[in-house]
C-alpha positions in Angstrom: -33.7 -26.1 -17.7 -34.7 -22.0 -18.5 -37.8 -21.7 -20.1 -35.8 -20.6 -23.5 -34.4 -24.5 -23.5 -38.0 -25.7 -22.7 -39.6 -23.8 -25.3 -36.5 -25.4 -27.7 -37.1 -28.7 -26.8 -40.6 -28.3 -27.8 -40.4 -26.8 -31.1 -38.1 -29.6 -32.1 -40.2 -32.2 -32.2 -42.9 -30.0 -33.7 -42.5 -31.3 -36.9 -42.9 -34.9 -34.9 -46.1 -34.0 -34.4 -47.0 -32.8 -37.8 -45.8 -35.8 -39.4 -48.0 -37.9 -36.7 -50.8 -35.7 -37.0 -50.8 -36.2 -40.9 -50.3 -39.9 -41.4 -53.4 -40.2 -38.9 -55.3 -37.2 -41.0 -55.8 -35.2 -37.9 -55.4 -31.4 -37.5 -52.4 -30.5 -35.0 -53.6 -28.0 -32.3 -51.2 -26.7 -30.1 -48.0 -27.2 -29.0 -49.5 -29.7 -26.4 -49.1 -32.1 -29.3 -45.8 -31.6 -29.5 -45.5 -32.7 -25.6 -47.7 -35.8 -26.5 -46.1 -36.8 -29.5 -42.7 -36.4 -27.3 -43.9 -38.8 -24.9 -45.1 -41.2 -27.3 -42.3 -42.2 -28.9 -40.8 -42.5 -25.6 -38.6 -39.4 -25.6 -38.9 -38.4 -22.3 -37.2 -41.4 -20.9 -34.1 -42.7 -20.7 -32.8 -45.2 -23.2 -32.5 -49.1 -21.3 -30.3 -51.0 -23.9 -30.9 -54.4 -23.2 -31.2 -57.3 -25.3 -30.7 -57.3 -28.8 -31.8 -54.0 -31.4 -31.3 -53.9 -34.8 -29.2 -56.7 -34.7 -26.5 -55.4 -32.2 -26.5 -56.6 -28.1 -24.4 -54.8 -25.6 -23.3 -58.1 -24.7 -22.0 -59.1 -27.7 -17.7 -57.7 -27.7 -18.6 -56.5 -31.7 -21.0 -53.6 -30.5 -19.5 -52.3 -27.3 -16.8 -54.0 -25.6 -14.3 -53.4 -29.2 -14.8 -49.5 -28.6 -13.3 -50.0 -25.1 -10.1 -52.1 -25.7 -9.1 -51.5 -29.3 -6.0 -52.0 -30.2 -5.7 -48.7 -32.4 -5.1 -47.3 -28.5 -1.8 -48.8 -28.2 -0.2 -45.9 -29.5 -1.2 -43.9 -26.8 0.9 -43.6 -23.0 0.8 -41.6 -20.4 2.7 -37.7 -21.5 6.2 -37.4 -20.7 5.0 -34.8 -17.5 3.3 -37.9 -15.9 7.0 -39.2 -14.8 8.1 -36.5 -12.8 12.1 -35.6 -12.7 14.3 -36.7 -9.8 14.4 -33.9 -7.2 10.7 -32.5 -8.6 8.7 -32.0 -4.8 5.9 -34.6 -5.0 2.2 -33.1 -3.7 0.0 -35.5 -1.3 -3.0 -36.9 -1.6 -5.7 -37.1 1.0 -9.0 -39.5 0.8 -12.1 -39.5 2.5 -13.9 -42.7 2.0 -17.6 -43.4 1.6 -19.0 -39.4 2.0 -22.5 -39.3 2.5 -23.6 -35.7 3.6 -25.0 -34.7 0.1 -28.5 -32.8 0.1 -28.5 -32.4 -3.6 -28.0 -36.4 -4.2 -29.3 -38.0 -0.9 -29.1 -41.7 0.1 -25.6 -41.6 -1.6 -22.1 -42.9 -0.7 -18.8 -41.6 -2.6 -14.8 -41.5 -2.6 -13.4 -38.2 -2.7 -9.4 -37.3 -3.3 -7.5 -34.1 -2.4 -4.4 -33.7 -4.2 -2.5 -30.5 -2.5 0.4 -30.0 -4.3 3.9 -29.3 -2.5 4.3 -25.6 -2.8 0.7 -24.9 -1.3 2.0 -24.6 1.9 4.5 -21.2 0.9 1.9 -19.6 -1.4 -0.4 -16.7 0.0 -2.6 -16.7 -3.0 -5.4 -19.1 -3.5 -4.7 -21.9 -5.6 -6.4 -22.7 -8.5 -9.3 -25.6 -8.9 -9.1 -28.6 -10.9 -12.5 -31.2 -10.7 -12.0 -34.7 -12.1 -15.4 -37.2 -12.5 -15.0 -40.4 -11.8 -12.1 -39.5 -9.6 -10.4 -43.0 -8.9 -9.1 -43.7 -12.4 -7.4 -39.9 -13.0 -6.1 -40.1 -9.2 -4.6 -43.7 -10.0 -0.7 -43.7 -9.8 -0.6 -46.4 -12.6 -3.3 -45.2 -14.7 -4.1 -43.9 -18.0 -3.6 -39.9 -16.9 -2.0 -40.2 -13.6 -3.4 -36.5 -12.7 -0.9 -35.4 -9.3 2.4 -36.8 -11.0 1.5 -34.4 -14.1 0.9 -31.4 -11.5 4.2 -32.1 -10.3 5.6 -31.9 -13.0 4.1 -28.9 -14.3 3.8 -26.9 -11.4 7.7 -27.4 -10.5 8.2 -26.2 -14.0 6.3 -23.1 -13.1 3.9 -24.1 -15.9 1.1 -24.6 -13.5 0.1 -22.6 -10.4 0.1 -24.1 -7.5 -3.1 -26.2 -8.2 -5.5 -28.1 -6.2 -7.4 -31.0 -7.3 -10.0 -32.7 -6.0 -11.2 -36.4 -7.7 -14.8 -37.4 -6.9 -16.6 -40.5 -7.2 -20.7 -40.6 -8.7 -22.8 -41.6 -5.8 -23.9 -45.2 -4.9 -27.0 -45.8 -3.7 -27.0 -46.3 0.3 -31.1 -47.1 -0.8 -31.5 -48.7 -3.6 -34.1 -47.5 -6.0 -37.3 -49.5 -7.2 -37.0 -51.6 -10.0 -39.6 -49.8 -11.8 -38.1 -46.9 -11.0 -36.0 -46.2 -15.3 -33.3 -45.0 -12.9 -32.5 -48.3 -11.0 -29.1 -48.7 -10.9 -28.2 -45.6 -12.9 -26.9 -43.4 -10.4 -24.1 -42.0 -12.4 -26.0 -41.0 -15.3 -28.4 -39.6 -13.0 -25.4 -37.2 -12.0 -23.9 -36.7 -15.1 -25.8 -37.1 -18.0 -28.6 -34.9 -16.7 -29.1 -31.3 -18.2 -29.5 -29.1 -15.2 -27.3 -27.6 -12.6 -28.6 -30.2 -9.4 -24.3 -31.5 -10.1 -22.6 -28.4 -10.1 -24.9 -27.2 -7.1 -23.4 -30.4 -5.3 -19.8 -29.4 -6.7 -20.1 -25.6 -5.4 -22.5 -26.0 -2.4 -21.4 -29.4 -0.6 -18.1 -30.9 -2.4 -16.0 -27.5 -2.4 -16.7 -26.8 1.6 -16.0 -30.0 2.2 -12.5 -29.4 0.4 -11.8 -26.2 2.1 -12.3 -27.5 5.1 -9.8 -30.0 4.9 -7.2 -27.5 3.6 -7.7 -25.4 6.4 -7.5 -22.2 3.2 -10.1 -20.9 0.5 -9.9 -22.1 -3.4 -9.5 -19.2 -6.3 -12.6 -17.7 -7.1 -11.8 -17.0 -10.8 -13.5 -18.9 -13.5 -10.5 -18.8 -15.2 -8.7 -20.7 -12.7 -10.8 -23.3 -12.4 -11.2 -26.6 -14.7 -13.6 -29.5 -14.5 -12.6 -32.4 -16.4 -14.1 -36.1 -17.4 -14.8 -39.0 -19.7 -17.5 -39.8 -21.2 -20.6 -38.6 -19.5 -18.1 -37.3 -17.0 -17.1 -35.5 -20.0 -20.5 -33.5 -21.2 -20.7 -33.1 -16.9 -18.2 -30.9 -17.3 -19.9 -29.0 -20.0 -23.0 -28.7 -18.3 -21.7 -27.4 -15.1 -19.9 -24.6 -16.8 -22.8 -23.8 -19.1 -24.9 -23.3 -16.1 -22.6 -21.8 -14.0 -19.5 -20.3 -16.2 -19.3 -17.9 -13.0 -17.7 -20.6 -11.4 -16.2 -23.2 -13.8 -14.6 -20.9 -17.0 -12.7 -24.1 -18.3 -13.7 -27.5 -19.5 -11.8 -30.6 -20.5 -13.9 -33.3 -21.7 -12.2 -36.8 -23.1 -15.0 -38.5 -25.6 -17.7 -36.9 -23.8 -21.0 -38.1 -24.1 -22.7 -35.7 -26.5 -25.3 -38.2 -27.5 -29.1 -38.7 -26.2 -27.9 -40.5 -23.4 -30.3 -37.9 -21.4 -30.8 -35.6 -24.2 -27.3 -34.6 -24.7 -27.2 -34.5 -28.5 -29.3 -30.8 -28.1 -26.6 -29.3 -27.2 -24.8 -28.2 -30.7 -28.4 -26.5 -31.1 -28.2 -25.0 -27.5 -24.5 -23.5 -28.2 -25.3 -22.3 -31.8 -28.1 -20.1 -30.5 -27.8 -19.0 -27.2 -25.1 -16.1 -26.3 -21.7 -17.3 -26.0 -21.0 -17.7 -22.6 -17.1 -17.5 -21.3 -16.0 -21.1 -21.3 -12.6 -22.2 -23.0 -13.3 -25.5 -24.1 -10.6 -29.0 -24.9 -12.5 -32.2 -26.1 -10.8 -35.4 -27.8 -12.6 -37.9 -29.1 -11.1 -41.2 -31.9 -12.2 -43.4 -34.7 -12.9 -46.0 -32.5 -15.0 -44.1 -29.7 -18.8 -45.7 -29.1 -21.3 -46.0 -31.5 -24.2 -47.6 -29.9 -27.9 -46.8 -30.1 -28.0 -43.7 -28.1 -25.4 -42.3 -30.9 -22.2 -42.2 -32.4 -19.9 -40.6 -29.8 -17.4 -39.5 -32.9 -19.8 -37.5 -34.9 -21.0 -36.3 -32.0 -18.3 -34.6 -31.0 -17.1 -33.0 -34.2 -20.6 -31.6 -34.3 -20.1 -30.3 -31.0 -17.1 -29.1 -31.4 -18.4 -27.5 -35.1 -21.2 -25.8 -32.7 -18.0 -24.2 -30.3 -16.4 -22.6 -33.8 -19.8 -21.3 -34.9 -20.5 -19.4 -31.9 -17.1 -18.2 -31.7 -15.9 -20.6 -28.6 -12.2 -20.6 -27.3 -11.6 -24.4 -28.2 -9.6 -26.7 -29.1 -10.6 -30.5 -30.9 -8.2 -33.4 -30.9 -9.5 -36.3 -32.7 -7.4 -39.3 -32.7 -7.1 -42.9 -33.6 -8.7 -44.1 -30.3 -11.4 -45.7 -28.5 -13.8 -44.5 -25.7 -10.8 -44.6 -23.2 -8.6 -42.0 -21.4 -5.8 -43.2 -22.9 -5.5 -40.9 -25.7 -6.4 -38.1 -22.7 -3.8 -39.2 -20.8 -1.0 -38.7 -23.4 -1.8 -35.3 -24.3 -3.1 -33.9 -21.0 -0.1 -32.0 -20.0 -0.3 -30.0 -23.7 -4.3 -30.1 -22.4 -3.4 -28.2 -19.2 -1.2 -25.6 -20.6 -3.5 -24.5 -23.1 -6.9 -24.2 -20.8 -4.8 -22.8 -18.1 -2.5 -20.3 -19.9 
């Protein structure tokens, strides 16, 4: 990150170090402490839950697996938009299978999905940009969202412009890593929970080409026509590509994202309170019954993220439902999600 962030993330665990450097009755000296006293308590590394903390196991259905499948989600269906009207043209999707060409994550395999919608073909202007993490579930025909039937819908209703979008997969290791490596086996939190701009990089610089290639036409260039959307650390990926490069990406949709210190994550509300607003319109949901795990309580922390977008004067909007950490709440308001980012 800039050295503004790096200078942050040092004088918050400051008082870390003054608290160490008490109980042990020894002067703090610089803000090399701070570093040390970072790495101590282990900080600097991702989180491996595994076995049982504090009383609660991943493997037991009580700490994880009820915030997945909980019956308060029910409720919640695919919107209306996502069952498309006799007669309403149908867009097509294309797939490329098993991509490997990526310089930014190498030694990496994904799917990638091109949804071209219908009218693309009698349009001059360049559509606008729609990026989905975890691509396969929001492509799926039967799933939760069911992304191109929506655009159908919407962009036959002339609520939408004629819109590209393009699903992607995280990487798979074609090399697996050591096992001593704390990122064995963590490829897509390696992609997405991380705090830099190495994934929107690959989005702009390898994944877009690769697009316009295929569609034989170039994509609109205007922030402001162009969304990135996910779920849970899929979700805050979204938010960090646009808060490195709003340039690019000027809207964000982000279902229960993962605002927690997954990867450091939870600095965020700090990061939007104090830096200059940068011009990102921003759509999060989140639910009762989304995770609360070790790394944090995915509820709290999105209402104090999404406290952090009305302090620093954000366009956003907040939904927070009755849910778990699922799409399916997503999925039944994504067409009113759509029409407010893309209006």
């Amino acid at each position: 990150m800039d050295n503004k962030t790096t200078h942050v993330t040092r004088r918050q665990f400051g008082m870390i170090a003054l608290l160490s450097a008490a109980a042990a009755t020894k002067p703090v000296r610089t803000r090399t402490q701070d570093l040390e006293a970072y790495t101590a308590l282990g900080l600097d590394r991702p989180f491996n839950w595994s076995g049982t903390i504090n009383g609660h196991s991943r493997e037991n259905p009580d700490d994880f697996e009820r915030f997945l499948r909980p019956p308060e989600d029910r409720q919640y269906n695919p919107c209306a938009e996502a069952y498309p009207a006799s007669g309403t043209p149908r867009g097509d999707v294309l797939t490329i299978e098993k991509w490997t060409e990526s310089r930014v994550f190498p030694q990496t395999e994904r799917d990638i999905w091109i949804y071209r919608p219908a009218q693309l073909s009698s349009s001059r202007a360049r559509p606008d940009l729609m990026i989905f993490q975890d691509g396969a579930s929001y492509v799926d025909p039967q799933g939760e969202v069911r992304v191109p039937a929506v655009l159908d819908t919407l962009i036959h209703q002339s609520e939408l412009r004629p819109t590209v979008a393009v699903f992607v997969n995280p990487g798979t290791r074609t090399v697996p890593r050591r096992l001593e490596d704390p990122d064995h086996g963590r490829q897509r939190s390696v992609e997405y929970d991380t705090l830099t701009g190495a994934y929107v990089t690959f989005v702009l610089d390898e994944l877009l080409p690769v697009v316009e290639g295929e569609l034989g036409r170039p994509l609109s260039i205007d922030p402001a026509r162009r969304m990135i959307c996910g779920i849970s650390s899929g979700g805050i990926c979204a938010f960090t590509a646009a808060w490195f490069r709003p340039e690019s990406f000027g809207r964000v949709l982000s279902h229960c994202g993962s605002f927690t210190n997954i990867r450091g994550g939870h600095n965020y509300p700090y990061l939007v309170r104090t830096n200059v607003r940068k011009p990102i319109r921003v759509f999060m949901t989140s639910g009762k019954m989304d995770l609360d795990i070790p790394v944090g309580n995915w509820p709290l922390a999105n209402q104090e993220m999404a406290a952090a977008l009305e302090y620093a004067g954000y366009e956003h909007r907040f939904v927070f439902g009755e849910g778990g950490h699922t799409r399916r709440h997503g999925g039944a308001i994504f067409a009113d999600s759509l029409r407010w980012l893309m209006a």
